[in-house]
Steps between C-alpha positions, in 0.01 A plus 500: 500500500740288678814340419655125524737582820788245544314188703549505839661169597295448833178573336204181532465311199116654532674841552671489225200354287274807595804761429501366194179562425463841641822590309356402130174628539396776326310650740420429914388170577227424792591166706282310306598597187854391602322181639379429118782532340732299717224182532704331263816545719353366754344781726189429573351667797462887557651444854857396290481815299443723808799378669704531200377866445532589917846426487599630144329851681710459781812467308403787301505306152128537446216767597167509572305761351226580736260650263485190277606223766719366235898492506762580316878449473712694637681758198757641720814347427629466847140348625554612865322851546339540759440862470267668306368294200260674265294357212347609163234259389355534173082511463512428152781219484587393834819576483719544827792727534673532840694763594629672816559890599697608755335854583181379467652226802644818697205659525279196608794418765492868595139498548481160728783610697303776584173368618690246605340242286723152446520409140520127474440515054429755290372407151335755223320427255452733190234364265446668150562431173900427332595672177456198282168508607454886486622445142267223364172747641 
């Protein structure tokens, strides 16, 4: 799913405690499910967690997946898209795999331009099942 990016060096020490998390977990992670497993770091309101996450999103090292109001890091190496950003979340797993197309971006800016419609975010989300899990059936 995601991959340990190099730390940012301005990142909060609660920041960096939720990327953490988000970046060895197997699959997303709501707020509160970060919230548990950083108690014993000392995080112990959801409000801490939501800050964290807000500004992870807004540097573009974390996402939120609408569909399952969870988040997940970032898996684009350079972390700073702000295009297009697609995922493929597994039903039978959980798995998340990010990914990004370009014509698939075209088309979307195409269309907006033309109705004039102003695109603040685009996210898709594909949901199926992965070919591990396609396998094991």
């Amino acid at each position: 799913m995601a991959h340990d990016h190099a730390k940012p060096v301005d990142l909060t020490r609660n920041q960096e405690l939720v990327l953490g998390a988000l970046n060895h977990a197997p699959a997303p992670l709501s707020a509160y499910d970060i919230l548990d497993r950083l108690r014993g770091d000392g995080l112990r309101a959801p409000l801490q967690v939501y800050r964290a996450l807000d500004k992870l999103v807004e540097r573009g090292l974390a996402h939120r997946l609408e569909s399952l109001n969870a988040f997940v890091a970032c898996a684009d190496e350079h972390c700073h898209r702000k295009g297009l950003i697609a995922f493929a979340i597994c039903e039978g797993c959980g798995k998340v795999d990010e990914f990004a197309d370009a014509v698939i971006e075209e088309r979307l800016g195409g269309w907006a331009k033309q109705t004039g419609f102003k695109v603040e975010r685009t996210t898709m989300e594909i949901r199926g099942k992965c070919a591990e899990c396609l396998k094991a059936a």
